[in-house]
N, C-alpha and C positions, 0 to 999 in steps of 0.2 A: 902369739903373733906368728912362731915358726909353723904351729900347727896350721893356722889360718892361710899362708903362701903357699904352704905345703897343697893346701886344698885348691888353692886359685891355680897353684902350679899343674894340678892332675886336672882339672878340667879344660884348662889350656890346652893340656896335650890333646886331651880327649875330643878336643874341638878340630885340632890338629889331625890329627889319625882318622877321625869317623868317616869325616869325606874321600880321603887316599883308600881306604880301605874299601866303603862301597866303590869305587872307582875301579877295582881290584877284581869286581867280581865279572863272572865269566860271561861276553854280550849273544845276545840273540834276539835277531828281528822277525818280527810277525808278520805274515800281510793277512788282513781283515778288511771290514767295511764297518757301512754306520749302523746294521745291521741287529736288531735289539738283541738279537739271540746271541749273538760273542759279547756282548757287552762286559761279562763275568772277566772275562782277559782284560778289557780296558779297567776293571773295578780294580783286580791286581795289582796289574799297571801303575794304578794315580795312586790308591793307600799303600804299595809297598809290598804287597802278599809276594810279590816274585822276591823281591829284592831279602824276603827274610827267608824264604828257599834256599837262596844262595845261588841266586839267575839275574841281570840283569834284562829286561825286555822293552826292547823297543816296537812300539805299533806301528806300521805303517795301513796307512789308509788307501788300499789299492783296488780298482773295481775288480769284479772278477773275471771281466776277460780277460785283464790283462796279468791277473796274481800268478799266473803258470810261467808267466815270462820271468817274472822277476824270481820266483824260486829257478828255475833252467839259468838263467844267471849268474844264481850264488848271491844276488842284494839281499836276498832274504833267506833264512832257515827252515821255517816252518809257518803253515795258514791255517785260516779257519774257511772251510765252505761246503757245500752238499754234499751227501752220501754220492751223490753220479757225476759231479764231477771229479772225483777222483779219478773215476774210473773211464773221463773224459781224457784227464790229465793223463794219464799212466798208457792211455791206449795210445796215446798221440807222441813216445816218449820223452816224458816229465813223471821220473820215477820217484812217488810219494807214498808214504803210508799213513794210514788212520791209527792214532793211540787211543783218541779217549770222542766220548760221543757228546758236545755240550749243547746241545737243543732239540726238540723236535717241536714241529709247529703247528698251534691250534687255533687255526684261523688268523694268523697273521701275516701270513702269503694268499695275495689273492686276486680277483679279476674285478676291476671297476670296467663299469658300462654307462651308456648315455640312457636315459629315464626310457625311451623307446623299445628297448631290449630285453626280453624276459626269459631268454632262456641261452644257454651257449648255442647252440644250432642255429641261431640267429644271426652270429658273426658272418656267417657265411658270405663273403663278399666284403668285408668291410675292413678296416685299416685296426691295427691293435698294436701300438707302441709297446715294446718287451724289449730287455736287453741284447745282444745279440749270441747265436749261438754256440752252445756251447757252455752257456750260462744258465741258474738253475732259474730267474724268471721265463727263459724260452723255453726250458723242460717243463717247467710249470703250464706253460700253454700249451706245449703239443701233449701233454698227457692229459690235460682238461679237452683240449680237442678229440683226442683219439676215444678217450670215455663217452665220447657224443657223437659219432659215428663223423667227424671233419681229422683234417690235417691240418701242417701250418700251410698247405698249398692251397687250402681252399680262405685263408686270410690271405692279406693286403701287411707285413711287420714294417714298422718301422723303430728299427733302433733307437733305443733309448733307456738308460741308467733308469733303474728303480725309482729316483727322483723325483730327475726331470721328467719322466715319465709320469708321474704324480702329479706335476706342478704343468706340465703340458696339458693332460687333462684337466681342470682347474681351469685352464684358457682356452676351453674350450675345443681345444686339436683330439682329433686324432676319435674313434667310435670307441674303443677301450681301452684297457692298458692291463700293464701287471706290473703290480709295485708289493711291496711290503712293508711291513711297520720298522721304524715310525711313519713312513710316507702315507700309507694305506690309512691310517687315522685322517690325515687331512680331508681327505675325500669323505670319511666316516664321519667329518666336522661340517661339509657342503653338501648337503644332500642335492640341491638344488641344482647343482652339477652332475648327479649322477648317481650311480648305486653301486654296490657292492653287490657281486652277481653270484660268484662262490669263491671260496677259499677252501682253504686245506683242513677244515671242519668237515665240509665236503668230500673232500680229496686228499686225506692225511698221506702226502709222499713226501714234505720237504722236511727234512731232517739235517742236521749241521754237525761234523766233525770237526775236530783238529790232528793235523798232521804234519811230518817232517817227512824228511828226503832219507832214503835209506842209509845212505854215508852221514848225513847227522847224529842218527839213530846210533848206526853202531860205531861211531868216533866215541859222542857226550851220551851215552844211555842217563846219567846224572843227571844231565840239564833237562832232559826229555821229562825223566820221573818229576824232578821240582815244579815245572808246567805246570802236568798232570796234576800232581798234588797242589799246586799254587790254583787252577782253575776250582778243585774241589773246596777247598778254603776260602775261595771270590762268593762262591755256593749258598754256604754256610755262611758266611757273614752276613751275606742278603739275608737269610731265613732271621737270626739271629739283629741284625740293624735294616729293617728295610728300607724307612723312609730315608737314613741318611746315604744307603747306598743306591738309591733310585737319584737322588742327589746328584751323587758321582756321576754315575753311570748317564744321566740325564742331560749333564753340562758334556760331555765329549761329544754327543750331536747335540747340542743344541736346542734341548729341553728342560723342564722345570723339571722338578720331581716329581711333580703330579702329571705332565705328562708322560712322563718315561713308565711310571705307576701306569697309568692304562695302556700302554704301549706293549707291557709287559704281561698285561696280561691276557694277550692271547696266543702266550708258547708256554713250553715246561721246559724248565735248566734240567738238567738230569745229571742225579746225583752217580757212586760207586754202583748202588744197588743197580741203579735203573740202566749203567753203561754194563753191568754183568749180564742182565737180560737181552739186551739191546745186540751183543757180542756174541749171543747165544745161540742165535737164530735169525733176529729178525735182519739184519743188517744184508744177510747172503741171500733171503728171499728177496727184499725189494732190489739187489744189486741186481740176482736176473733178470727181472723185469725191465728196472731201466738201463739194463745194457742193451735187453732186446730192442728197449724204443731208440737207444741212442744209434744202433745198427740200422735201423728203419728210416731213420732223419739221415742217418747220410755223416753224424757228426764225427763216428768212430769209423772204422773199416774194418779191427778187427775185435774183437771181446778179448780183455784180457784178464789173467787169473784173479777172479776179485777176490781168492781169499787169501793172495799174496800181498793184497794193499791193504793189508791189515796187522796189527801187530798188537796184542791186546796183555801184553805181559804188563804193562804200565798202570795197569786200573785194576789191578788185584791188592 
């Protein structure tokens, strides 16, 4: 009977302590979107991979024009968004660094069009709902434009979230748009509204970091690496559980598992290996490029050091 209290007595405690002690661990806020390629941060998140890090994370769901504010703020520590907006962010001063690279995108960024339209040189004149600029659906269109001998000056933009952008088209507004998955699926579900004109199968430039502000970095370097290694773990579990983590991953926007499953698959998570490569080369070639378009659009004034917006000790 003593041993038996003795038992009730230590899980008592145990019940007691488990809660104060997560409670205990050190917080940090994210800003993201609904965006299929961060999804691995939300997988984290909901099963705990940060919390056994030894990180506490909170997501917040902020569009991205306006996620630079909230990091200049201080609401937030660290985001998830394009390789060029960093380099949006950091020219405009909002000093951020890229540690680790969690997406690159294969064909799930892309341009819906009205059944009429058969080539991008066709916009010419006509109205194209995209987020505003600055943001990497607008880059997405004036790089699509500019590969076709247009600008965004020779469209008609009207601002609008990846979404509602989505669901704009859907009712009919607007001659095209640029959304991404899971949005871009909807449309892939209504043909009869429209078509899918190109994406980044076509046009492989959108790619997704995550980063922090450089006094986060070198205050918590700890909490930066547990991320890091908590996003590479989110990875792997997907590889290892997928249907249950398409599950997860599926209910935070507002999908089944099955749809989050095709939603998913038209990007690549990219593992240690693939951000070593990524960090090797490739990230400094497409940063010239779109620094050069983002100097040409008017959105930067000046190019800044892009391989100071980088800090790649955290993925080795």
């Amino acid at each position: 009977m003593v041993a038996f209290r003795s038992l009730v007595g230590l899980l008592v405690s145990l019940a007691l302590v488990t809660p104060a002690a997560a409670q205990e661990l050190p917080k940090v806020t994210v800003a993201m979107s609904g965006w299929t390629g961060f999804a691995p941060l939300s997988l984290a998140e909901k099963s705990g991979i940060f919390k056994q890090h030894g990180v506490d994370v909170t997501i917040k769901f902020i569009p991205q024009k306006d996620r630079h504010l909230a990091i200049a703020s201080g609401d937030v520590q660290c985001a998830a968004t394009t390789v060029e907006t960093w380099i949006v962010w950091n020219a405009n001063g909002v000093a951020t660094k890229q540690v680790v690279q969690l997406d690159r995108s294969y064909g799930a960024d892309g341009m819906v069009v009205r059944s009429g339209l058969s080539r991008i040189a066709d916009l010419r004149g006509k109205t194209v709902a995209a987020s505003a600029p600055g943001t990497a659906p607008y880059f997405t269109l004036a790089w699509m434009l500019k590969k076709n001998g247009l600008s965004v000056k020779d469209v008609t933009i009207v601002n609008l979230e990846p979404g509602p952008a989505a669901q704009a088209f859907l009712a009919g507004q607007n001659d095209a748009a640029m959304t991404y998955e899971p949005y871009l699926g909807s449309v892939r579900d209504k043909p009869e509204a429209g078509k899918i004109l190109a994406t980044t199968l076509d046009y492989p430039m959108v790619m997704d970091t995550f980063g922090c502000t450089p006094k986060f970095i070198q205050e918590s370097p700890r909490l930066v690496q547990a991320m890091v290694n908590s996003y590479f773990d989110a990875v792997e579990t997907i590889r290892r559980e997928p249907k249950k983590s398409f599950e997860v991953m599926g209910a935070v926007v507002k999908q089944t598992g099955d749809q989050f499953e095709r939603s998913q698959s038209y990007l690549r998570w990219q593992d240690r290996e693939a951000n070593a490569k990524f960090f090797a080369g490739e990230i400094q070639a497409f940063s010239k490029e779109a620094a050069a378009l983002l100097l040409e659009l008017g959105i930067i004034k000046t190019v800044p050091d892009t391989n100071a917006i980088i800090d790649t000790r955290f993925i080795k």
